[in-house]
C-alpha positions in Angstrom: 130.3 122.3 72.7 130.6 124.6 75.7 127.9 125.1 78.4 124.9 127.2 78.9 125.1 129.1 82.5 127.6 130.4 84.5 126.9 128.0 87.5 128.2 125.3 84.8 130.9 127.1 82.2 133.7 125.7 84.2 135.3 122.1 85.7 135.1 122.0 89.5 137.5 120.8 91.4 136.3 120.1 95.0 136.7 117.1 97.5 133.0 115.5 98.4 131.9 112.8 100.3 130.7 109.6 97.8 127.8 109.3 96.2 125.2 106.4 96.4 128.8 103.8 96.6 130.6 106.1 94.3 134.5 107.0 96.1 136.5 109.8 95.4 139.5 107.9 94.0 138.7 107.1 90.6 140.9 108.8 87.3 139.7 111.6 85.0 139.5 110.0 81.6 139.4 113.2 79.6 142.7 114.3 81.1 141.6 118.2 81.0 139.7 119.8 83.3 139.8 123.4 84.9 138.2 125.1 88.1 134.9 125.8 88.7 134.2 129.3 88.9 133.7 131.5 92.2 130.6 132.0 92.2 130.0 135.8 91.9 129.2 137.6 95.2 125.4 139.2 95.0 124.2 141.4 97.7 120.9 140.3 99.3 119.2 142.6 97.3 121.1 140.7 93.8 120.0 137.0 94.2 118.4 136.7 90.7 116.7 134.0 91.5 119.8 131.5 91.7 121.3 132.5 88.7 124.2 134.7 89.0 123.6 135.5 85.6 120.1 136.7 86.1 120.2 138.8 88.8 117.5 141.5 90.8 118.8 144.3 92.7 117.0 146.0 95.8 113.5 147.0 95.3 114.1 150.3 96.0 113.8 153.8 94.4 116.9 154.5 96.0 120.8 153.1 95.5 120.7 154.0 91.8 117.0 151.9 91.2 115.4 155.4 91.4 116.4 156.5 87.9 115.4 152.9 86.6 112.0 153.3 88.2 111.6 156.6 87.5 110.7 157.4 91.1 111.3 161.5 91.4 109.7 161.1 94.8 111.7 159.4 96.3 115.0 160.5 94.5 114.6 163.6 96.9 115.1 160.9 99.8 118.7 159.7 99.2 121.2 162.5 98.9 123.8 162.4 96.1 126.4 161.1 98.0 124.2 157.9 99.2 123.6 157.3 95.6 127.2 157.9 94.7 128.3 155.6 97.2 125.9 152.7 96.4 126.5 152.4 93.0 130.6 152.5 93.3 129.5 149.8 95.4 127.5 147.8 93.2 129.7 148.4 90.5 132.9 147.6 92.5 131.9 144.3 93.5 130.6 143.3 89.6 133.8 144.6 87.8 136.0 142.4 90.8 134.2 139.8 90.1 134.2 139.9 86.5 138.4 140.9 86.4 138.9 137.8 88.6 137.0 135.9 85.9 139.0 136.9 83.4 142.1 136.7 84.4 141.9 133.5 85.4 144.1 130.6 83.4 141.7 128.6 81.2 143.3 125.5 81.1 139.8 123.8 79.3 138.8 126.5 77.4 142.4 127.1 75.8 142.5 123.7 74.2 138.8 124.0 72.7 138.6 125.9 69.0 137.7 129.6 70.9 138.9 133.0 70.7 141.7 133.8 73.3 140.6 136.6 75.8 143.8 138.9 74.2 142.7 138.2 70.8 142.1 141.7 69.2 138.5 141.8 67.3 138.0 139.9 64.6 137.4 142.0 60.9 136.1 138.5 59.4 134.3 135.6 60.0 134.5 132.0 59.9 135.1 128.7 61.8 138.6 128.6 63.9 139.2 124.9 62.9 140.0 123.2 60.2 137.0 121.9 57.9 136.6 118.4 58.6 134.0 116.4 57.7 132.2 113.6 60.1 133.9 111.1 58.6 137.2 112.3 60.9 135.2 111.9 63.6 135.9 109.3 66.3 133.4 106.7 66.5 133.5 105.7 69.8 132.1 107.8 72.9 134.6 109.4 75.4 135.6 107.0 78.1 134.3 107.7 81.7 135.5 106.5 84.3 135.4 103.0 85.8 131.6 103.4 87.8 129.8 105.5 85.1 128.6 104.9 81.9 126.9 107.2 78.6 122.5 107.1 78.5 121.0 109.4 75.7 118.2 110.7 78.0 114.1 109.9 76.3 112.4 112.9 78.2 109.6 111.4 76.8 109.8 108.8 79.4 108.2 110.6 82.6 110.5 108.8 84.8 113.2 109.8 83.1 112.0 113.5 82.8 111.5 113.1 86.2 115.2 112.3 87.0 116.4 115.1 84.8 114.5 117.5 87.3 115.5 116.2 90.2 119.3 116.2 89.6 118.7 120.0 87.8 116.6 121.0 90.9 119.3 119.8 93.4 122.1 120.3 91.9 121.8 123.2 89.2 122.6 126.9 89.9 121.9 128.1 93.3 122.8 131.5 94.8 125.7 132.4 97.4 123.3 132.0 100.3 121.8 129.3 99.7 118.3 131.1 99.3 117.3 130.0 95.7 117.7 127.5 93.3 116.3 127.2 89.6 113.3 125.1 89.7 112.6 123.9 86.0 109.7 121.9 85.7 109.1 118.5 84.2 106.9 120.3 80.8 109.8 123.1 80.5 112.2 120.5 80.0 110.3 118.7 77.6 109.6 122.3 75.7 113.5 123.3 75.9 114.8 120.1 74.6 112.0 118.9 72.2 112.0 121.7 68.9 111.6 120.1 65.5 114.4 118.4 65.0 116.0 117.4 67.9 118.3 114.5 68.1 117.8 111.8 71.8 121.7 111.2 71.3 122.4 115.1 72.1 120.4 114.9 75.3 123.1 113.3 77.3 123.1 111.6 80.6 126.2 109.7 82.9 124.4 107.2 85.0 126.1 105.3 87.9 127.0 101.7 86.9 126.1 100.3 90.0 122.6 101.7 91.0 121.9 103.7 87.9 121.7 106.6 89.7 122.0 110.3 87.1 124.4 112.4 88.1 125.6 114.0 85.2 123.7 115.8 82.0 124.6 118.2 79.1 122.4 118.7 76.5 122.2 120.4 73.0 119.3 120.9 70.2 119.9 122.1 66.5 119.5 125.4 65.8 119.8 127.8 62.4 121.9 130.9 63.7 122.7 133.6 61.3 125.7 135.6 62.5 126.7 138.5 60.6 125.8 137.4 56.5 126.5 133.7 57.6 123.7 131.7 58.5 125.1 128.3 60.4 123.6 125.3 61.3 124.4 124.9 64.9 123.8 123.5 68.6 122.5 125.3 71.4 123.9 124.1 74.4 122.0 123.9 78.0 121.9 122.2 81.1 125.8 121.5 81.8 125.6 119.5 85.7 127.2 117.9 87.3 126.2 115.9 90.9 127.8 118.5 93.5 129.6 115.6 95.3 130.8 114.5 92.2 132.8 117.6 90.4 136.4 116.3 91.8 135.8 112.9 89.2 136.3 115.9 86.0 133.1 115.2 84.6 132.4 118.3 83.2 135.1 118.7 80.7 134.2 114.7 79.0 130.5 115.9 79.1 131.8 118.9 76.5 133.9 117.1 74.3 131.3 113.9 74.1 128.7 116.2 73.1 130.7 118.1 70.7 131.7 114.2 69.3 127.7 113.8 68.7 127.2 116.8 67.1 129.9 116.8 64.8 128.9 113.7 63.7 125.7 115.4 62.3 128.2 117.8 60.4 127.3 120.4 63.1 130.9 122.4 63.7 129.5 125.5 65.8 127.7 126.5 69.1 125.9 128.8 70.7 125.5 129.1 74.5 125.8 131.5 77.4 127.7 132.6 80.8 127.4 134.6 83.6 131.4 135.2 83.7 133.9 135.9 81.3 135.4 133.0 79.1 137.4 132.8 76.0 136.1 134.8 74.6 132.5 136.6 74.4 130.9 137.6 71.1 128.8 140.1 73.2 128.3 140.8 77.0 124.8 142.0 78.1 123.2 142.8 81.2 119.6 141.6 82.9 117.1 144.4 83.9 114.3 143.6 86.3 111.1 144.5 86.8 109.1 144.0 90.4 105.2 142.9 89.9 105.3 141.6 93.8 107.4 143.6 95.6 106.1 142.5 99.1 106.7 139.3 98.4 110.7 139.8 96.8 111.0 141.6 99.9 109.5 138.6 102.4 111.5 136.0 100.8 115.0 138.3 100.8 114.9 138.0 96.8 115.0 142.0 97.4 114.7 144.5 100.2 113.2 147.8 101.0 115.3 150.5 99.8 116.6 153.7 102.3 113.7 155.7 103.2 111.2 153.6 102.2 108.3 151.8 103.2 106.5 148.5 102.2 103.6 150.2 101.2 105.2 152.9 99.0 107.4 150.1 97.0 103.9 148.5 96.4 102.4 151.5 95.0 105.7 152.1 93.4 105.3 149.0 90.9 102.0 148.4 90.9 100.5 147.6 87.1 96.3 148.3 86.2 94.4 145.1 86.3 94.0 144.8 82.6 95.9 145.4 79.4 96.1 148.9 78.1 96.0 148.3 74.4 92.5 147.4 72.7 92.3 143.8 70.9 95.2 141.7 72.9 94.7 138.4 73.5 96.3 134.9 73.5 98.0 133.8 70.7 96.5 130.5 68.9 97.4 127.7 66.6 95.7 130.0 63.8 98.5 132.2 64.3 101.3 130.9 63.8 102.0 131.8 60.5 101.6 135.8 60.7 103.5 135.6 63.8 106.5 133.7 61.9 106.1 136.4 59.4 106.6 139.6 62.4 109.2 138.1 64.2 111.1 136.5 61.5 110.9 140.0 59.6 112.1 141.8 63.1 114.9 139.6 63.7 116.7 140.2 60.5 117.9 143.4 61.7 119.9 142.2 64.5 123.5 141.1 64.0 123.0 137.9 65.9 119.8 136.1 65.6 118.1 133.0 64.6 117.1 131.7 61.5 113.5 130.0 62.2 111.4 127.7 60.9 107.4 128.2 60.9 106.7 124.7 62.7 109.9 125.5 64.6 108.8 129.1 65.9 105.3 127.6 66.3 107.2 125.7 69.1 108.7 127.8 70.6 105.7 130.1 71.0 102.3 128.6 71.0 101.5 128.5 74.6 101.6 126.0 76.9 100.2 126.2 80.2 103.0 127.4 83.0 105.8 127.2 80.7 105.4 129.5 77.4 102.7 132.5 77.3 102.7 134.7 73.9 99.8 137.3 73.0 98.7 139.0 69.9 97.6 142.5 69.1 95.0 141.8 66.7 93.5 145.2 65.3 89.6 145.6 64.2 89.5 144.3 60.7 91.8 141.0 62.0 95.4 141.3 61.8 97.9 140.4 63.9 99.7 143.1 64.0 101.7 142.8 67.0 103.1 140.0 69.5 104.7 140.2 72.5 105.8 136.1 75.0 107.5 135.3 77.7 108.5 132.0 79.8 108.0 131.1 83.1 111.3 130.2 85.1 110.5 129.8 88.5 113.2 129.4 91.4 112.4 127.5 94.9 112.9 129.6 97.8 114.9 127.8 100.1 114.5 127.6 104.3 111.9 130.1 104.1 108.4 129.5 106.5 106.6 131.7 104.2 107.3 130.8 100.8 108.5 128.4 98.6 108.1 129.4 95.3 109.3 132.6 93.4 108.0 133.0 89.9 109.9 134.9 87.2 109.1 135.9 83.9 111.5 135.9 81.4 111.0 138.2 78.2 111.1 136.4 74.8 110.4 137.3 71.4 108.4 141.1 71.2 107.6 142.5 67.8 105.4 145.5 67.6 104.7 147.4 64.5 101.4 149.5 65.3 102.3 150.5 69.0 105.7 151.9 70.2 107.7 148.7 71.7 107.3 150.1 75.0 103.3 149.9 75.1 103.4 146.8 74.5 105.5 145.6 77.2 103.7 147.3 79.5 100.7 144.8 78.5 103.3 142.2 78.8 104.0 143.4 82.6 100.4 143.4 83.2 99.7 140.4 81.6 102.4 138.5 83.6 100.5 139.9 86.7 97.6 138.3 85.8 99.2 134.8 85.7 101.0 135.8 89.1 104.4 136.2 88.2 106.5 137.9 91.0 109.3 139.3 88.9 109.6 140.4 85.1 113.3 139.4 84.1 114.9 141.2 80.3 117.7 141.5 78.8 119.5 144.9 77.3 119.8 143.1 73.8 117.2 143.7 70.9 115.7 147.1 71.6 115.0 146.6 74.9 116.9 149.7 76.3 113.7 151.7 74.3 111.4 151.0 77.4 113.7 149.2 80.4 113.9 152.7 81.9 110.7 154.1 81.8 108.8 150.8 82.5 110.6 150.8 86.0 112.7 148.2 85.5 115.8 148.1 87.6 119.3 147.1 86.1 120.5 144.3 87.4 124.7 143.8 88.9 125.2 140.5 86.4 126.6 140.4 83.2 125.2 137.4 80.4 128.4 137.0 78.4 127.1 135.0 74.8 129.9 133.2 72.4 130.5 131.0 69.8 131.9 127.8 69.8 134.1 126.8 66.6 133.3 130.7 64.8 135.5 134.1 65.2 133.7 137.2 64.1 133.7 141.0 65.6 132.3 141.8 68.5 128.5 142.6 68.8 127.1 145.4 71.1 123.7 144.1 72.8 121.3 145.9 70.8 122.7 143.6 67.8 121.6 140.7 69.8 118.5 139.4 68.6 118.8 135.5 69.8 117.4 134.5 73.9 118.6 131.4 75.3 116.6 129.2 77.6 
């Protein structure tokens, strides 16, 4: 089962120094393995937080950010040619990047059950394999090589939670420069990899035989996915890492097929998971919009920078949000909740192409808030009802070698259903309400029916592609508003 991110979709080949007593001269035992991918070059103003996946372009209302922010003002400050010639730029250096991607060889990924990148679309669906049943599964892990050794991870255990951070934190996607790296916390984890359900064996850890040091770590949680008029019981797959001095031992590509052994062995035959770049091949490629709530600060830590023509204090005033939510009768959602919100978004999703299939209790975790991790709100109107809901979660990124700051907070939109209010209203509470809990930056995607307010809401469209696919399932290709699933 492939990886989530585009800092892990491929195998990395590079020479380190050891690790902790671990040399450099020990076998690959999967015998497969491919090249990392170059990480995709971001300008200053593109970092996205570390992930090149999730990037943020200039706070600026010029370079082609005016139209997104609907500045007029200062539209009449960049002449068209300046415009012209920063968005050829921007767009240059993403379609290079994504054309090297592509036509790459795919050693890995062409041995693994995956549409080829010259496949034409698909006009049915169904798994590329051959049904098999668990029985034909292999009973024994994957062998490692000589110094490591398999742990199904108990985040339950704080030290162990705590180790799961600390390799993510040091070794997980990072930007070109050096500036940013993801920074999930302990209670995220424990929210991503805990739904109803979940199986210990599929949060999987290589340890060190000597010291019992992690290094390595792929993970997966069940999940119902309808795709099309076929609803599947699948794996979502996260967290694909690998100890940076330890990518020339091949880890990566044993992590994927161990974890596809565990989960076929629950009679699970598909994924779902994510990339910044392109792999064989991509049900759907959307992009990440963003939307400034501290411009100062993107600015101070280099996350962003001022745009031609512009000052600090006009960029503040450019994407600055009222104190307090517009629409009468928001508030936080509660426990009492949970089943009229099951019944809006699981009604909403059931028009998108791809989507999941939820569960009350299941939705109930993924929604009910918890403190610095998950926030959701209701609209409830005078006689009671819920009638709308909008959530996001918090993924913050540490700032790296900066005196100033060392934290940059980013909200990440999740599930939005509104029914009495057009969509964009609503997110315009949601803006303001993630400036009340001091987010810096308001992150969304251009799946669902986003596109209905990214423009006029100001946000800016970011220079990074989120590629989604299908592990083990060949089906026609989805635009992004028949998206209607968000991955971690």
């Amino acid at each position: 089962m492939p990886p989530k991110e585009e800092e892990d979709a491929e195998v990395e080949e590079e020479e380190e120094d050891e690790v902790d007593g671990v040399e450099e001269n020990g076998q690959d035992a999967s015998g497969a393995a491919e090249k990392k991918k170059k990480k995709k070059k971001k300008s200053k103003g593109d970092k996205a937080a570390a992930s090149g996946a999730k990037p943020v372009e200039e706070v600026a209302e010029g370079g082609g950010g005016e139209a997104a922010a609907g500045g007029d003002e200062v539209a009449e400050n960049l002449s068209s040619q300046e415009q012209l010639l920063q968005l050829l730029r921007r767009s240059r250096v993403c379609e290079e990047s994504r054309r090297a991607s592509a036509e790459r060889p795919h050693p890995f990924w062409d041995t693994q059950p995956v549409p080829n990148l010259g496949a034409a679309d698909f006009q049915d669906c169904g798994p590329i394999d051959e049904l098999k049943t668990p029985e034909e599964v292999r009973d024994d892990p994957y062998p490692l090589p000589e110094q490591f050794q398999w742990e199904a991870l108990d985040v339950d255990i704080l030290d162990v939670a705590k180790e799961i951070y600390t390799l993510l934190t040091e070794n997980y996607v990072e930007d070109d420069d050096c500036m940013f790296r993801f920074d999930y916390s302990v209670d995220f984890l424990r929210w991503a990899l805990k739904p109803p359900g979940y199986l210990k064996e599929w949060h999987l850890g290589v340890r060190v035989k000597s010291n019992g040091k992690l290094v390595g770590l792929i993970t997966g949680v069940p999940a119902t996915i309808q795709v099309y008029d076929n609803t599947i019981r699948m794996a979502e797959i996260n967290f694909l890492c690998v100890h940076k001095k330890l990518r020339s031992k091949r880890l990566a590509p044993v992590l994927i097929k161990e974890i596809t052994r565990r989960v076929n062995k629950q009679n699970i035959w598909q994924a779902v998971y994510t990339a910044g770049v392109v792999l064989p091949r991509p049900v759907s490629e959307c992009r990440y919009h963003h939307r400034s709530l501290n411009a100062k600060k993107l600015i101070e830590v280099g996350f962003s920078r001022l745009g031609p023509r512009m000052t600090m204090a006009r960029t503040v005033k450019l994407y600055k949000v009222p104190e307090s939510p517009q629409l009468p009768g928001m508030r936080k959602m509660e426990k009492k909740d949970s089943r009229r919100v099951f019944e809006l978004v699981s009604h909403y999703l059931k028009k998108f192409m791809l989507h999941p299939d939820f569960e009350e209790e299941e939705l109930a975790h993924w929604m009910l808030p918890r403190e610095n991790v998950v926030y959701s709100y209701v609209r409830e109107s005078a006689s009671g009802e819920v009638t709308d809901v909008c959530s996001f979660y918090n993924l913050p990124s540490s700032v790296l070698g900066n005196d100033k700051h060392t934290l940059l907070k980013a909200a990440y939109s999740y599930w939005n259903v509104a029914t009495t209010v057009p969509l964009r209203e609503l997110m315009y509470d949601a803006l303001i309400l993630a400036k009340q809990e001091n987010f810096d930056v308001f992150n969304a995607l251009s799946i669902m029916e986003n596109e209905s307010f990214l423009k006029e809401l100001k946000f800016d469209i970011g220079d990074g592609y989120l590629q989604y696919y299908l592990y083990n399932w060949k089906c026609s290709k989805i635009e992004p508003s028949g998206i209607g699933l968000v991955l971690l």
